[in-house]
N, C-alpha and C positions, 0 to 999 in steps of 0.2 A: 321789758318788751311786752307789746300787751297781744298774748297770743293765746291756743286755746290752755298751752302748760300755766301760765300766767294766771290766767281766769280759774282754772282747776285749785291751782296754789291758794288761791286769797279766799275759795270760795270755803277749802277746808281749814282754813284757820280762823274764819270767822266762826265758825262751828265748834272748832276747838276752844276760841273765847268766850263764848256764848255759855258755856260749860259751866267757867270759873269765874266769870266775872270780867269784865274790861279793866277794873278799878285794882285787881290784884297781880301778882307775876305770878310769871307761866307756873305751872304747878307740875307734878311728875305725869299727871297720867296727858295733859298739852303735849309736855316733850317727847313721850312715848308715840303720842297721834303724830307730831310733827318726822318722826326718826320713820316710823312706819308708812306717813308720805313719802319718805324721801326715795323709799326704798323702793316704794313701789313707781314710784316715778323714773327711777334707777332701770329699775325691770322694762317699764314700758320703753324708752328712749331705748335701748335693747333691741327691743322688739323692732321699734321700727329703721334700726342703722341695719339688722340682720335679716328681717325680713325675704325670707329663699323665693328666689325666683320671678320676682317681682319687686315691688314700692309698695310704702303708704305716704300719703302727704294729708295735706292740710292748707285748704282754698281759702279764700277770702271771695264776697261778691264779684270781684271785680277777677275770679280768675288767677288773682296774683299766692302765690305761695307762702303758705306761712313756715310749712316743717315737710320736709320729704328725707326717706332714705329707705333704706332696701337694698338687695344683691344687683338688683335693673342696673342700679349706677357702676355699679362696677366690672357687671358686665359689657358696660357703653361707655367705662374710662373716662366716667365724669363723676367728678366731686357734687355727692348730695347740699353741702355748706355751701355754695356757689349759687345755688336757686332760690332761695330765699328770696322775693320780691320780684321776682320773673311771671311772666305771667305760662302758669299750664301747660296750654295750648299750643305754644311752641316746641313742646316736648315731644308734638307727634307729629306726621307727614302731613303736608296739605292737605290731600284726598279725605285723610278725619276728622280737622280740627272743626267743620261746619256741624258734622254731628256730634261730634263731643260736645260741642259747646250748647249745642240746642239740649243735648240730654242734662247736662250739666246744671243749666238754667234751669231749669226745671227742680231740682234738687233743692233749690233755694226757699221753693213752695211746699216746701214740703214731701217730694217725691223722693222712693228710693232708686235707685239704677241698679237689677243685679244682671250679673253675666253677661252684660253689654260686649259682644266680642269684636276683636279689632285684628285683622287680618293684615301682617307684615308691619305691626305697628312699629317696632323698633329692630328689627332684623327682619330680611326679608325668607319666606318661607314661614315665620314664624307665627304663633297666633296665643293671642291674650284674649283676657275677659276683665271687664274695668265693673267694678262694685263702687256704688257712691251715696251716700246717705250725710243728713241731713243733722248737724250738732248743735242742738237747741238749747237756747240759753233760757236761764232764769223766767224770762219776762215771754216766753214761749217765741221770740221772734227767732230767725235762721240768720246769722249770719257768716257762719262758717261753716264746711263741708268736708266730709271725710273721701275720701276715692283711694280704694284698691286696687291695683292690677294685677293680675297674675301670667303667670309666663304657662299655657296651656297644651305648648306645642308635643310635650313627648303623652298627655291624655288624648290629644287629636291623631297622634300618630297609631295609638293603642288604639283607639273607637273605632278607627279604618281600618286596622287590621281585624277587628276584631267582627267589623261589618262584612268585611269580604269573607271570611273566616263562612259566616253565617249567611251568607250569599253563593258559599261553595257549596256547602254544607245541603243548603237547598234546592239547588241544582242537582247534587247529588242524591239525593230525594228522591227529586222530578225525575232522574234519568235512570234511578232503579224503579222507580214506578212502571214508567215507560218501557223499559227492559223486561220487566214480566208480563205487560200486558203483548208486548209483541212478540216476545220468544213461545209463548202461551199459543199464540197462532200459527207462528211461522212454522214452530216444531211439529203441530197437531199435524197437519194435511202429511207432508212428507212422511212422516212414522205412521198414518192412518194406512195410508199406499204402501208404504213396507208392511207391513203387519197384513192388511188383507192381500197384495199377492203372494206374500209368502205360503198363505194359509191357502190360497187357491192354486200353488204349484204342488201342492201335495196330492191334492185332486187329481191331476191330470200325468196317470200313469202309464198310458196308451201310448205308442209311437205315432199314433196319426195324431195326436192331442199336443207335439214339439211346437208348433206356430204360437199356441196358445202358453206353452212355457217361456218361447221367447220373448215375448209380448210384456207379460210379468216379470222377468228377469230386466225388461228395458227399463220398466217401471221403479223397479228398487232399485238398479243404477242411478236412474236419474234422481230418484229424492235424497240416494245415499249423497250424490253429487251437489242436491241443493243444502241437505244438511251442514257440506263440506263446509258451501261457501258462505253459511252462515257463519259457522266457527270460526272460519279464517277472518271474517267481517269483524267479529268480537275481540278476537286474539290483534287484528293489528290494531283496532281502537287500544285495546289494553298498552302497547307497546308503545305507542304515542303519546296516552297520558301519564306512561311511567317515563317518558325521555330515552325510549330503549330504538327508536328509528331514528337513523343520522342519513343524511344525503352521502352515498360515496360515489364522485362522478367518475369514469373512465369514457375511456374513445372507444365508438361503437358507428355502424353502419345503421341509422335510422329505418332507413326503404329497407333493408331483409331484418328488423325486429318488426315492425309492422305489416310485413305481409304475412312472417308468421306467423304473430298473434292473430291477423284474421281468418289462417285456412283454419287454426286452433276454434274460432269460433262457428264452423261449420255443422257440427254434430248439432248444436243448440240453435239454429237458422230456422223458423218457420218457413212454412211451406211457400215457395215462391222467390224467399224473401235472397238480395244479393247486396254484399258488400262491396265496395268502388272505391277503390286504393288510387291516388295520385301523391308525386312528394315534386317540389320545386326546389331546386340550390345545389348547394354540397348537402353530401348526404352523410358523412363522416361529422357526431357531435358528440360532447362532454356533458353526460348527465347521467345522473341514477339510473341503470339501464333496469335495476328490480324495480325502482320504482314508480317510473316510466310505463312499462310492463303492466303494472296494477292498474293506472289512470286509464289507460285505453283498456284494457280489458274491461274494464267496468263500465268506460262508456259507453263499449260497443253490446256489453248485455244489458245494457240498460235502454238501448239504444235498437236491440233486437226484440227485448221484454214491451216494449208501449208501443211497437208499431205494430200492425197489420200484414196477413198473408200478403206476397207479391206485391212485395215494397222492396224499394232501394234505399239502402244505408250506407252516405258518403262519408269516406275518410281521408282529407290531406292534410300533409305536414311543407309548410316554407320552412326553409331555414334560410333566415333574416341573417344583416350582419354583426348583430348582437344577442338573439334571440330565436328559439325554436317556435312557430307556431302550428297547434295541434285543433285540427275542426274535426268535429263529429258532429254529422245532421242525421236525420230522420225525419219521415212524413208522416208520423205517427199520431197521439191523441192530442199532443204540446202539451202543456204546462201554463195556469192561469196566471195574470198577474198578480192576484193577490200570493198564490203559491211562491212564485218566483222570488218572495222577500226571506224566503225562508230554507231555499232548496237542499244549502248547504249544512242547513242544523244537525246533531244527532237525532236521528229516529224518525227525522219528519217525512211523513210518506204526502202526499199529493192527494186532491181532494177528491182527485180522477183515479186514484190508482189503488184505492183501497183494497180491491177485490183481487189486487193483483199481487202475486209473489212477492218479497222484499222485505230486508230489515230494516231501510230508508237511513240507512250508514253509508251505501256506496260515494256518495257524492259526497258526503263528509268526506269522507277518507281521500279521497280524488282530490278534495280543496285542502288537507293536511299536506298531502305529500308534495301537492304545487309550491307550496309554500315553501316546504323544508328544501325544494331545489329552487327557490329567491325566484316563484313564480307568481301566476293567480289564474282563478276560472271565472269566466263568465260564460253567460246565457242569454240566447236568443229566443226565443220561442212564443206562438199562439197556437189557441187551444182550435182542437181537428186540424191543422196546417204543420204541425211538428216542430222539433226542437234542433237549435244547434249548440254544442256548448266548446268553445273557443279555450286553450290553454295557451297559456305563453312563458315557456321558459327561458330566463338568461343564460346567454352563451356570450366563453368569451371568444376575443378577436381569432378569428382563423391564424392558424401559423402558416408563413407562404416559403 
């Protein structure tokens, strides 16, 4: 068979006659050369029936196969001895054989192919990379071809774990970065106002001087209170990204948690400013009532923090007959479009709102907790016209 083992064979035993002589018999150290091809040919044929996780073969111009084997076959419960004079290209799905074949041809001119990778080439999900290079005979012409394949998929599965790995990793960077450059701030003002009225209630030890003790006493309440709600802002991110918050839904009266929670945001109301409670449906629903709780609280201080003295800040709830919906508007500074791509990230504060109190968590944590009760937020808003931001959670069917 005249193939590249064939060609290899005759080529080393001319070599080994060239030695002794054509005219004489083989002599010991011929048969030694010959035993020690055999061997090594022993070896490579070896190599390529065993070949892990992939093939190696051996083309002819025309494509057609002269030697293939490898684990590939056996893991596609096809006999390598059966390909033999097939052409290649049939070995792979349509969607390849036009590029295989152009890469291929190529090969013939002398070109190598490395790491050519072929996505579901022979399993689907799966991914190879085909190596092919150029076996040049005596007289420098090409006309046989070597191609590798290899089976790449559990190094793709490791690169991508290994990428997201170093894309958390970064993130995580980014978001202790960000966490000291804002805790830096947010802490400074609050402990600056504890610290100097503390220092200035000492001063005033007079009984007509009580206005001016109350005043400071309001001051360190209040920052004690904004420090609070920083911690808690940290504490439930923390609890979120350890998997420590679950949705537990129970039956509750929507219209008296919600009027609660807004006479609760009365002490913290600017001057003027009035919330406008409506609820449409049944009012009796199935949801996280703590977590419920958090989402409007937040969007009603967030929603008292960016608007202006003697302003209205409306709040209704429909209950749909699959679904809770929650609006919170305000006529306050609104929120740009370019901001609005970003609202729900951690830490992002508004391009408007810099000068303004906040960890720029609230609305994260508002879009975590929709979610963990199988909901979502969006957002309406333009800038000096105010914002709304709409929640919708799933309920199920009423029991009648």
């Amino acid at each position: 068979m005249d193939d590249a083992r064939s060609v290899h064979i005759k080529s080393v035993r001319r070599k080994g006659e060239s030695n002794i002589g054509t005219s004489k018999p083989m002599g010991a150290k011929s048969r030694h050369a010959n035993e020690k091809f055999a061997n090594v040919e022993k070896l490579f044929l070896q190599l390529l029936t065993n070949y892990p996780e992939g093939s190696i073969s051996i083309i002819d111009k025309n494509f057609q196969v002269i030697y293939t084997g490898g684990e590939l076959y056996q893991q596609l419960q096809k006999d390598p001895l059966s390909w033999p004079g097939k052409n290649i290209l049939s070995m792979f799905p349509s969607t390849l054989e036009k590029r295989i074949q152009s890469e291929l041809s190529q090969v013939f001119f002398g070109k190598i192919v490395s790491d050519l990778e072929l996505h579901d080439c022979c399993f689907a999900g799966h991914s190879y990379t085909m190596d092919a290079f150029p076996l040049v005979e005596e007289d420098k012409s090409v006309k046989r071809a070597g191609i590798i394949i290899r089976n790449i998929t559990r190094l793709k599965q490791a690169e991508e774990g290994f990428r997201m790995a170093l894309e958390k990793e970064k993130e995580l960077g980014e978001l202790k970065s960000r966490f000291v450059s804002m805790a830096s701030h947010e802490f400074r003002t609050p402990l600056s106002t504890i610290l100097t009225s503390a220092y200035l209630l000492s001063k005033y030890i007079t009984t007509e001087e009580q206005s001016k003790r109350d005043k400071h006493l309001e001051r360190i309440i209040s920052s004690v209170n904004t420090l609070t709600d920083i911690l808690n802002d940290f504490l439930s991110l923390g609890k979120m990204e350890e998997g420590k918050i679950l949705a537990r839904p129970s039956s509750f009266n929507i219209r008296e948690l919600i009027t609660g929670i807004v006479n609760e945001m009365v002490p913290i109301e600017k001057k003027g400013q009035t919330i406008q409670y409506d609820h449409n449906g049944e009012e009796m629903v199935i949801l996280d009532k703590g977590l419920l709780k958090q989402i409007v609280s937040n969007l009603l201080s967030n929603a008292i923090k960016f608007s202006s003295d003697e302003t209205q800040i409306e709040v209704k709830t429909v209950h749909h007959a699959d679904a809770l919906e929650l609006r919170v508007k305000d006529y306050g500074m609104g929120i740009s479009k370019g901001d609005q791509k970003h609202l729900f990230e951690r830490f992002f504060r508004g391009a408007n709102a810099m000068n303004i109190q906040g960890t720029g968590l609230g609305l994260h944590i508002v879009a975590r907790y929709a979610e963990l009760m199988n909901g979502n937020v969006t957002c309406k808003s333009e800038l000096e016209k105010g914002s709304e931001f709409i929640v919708t959670l799933k309920q199920p069917p009423l029991r009648k």
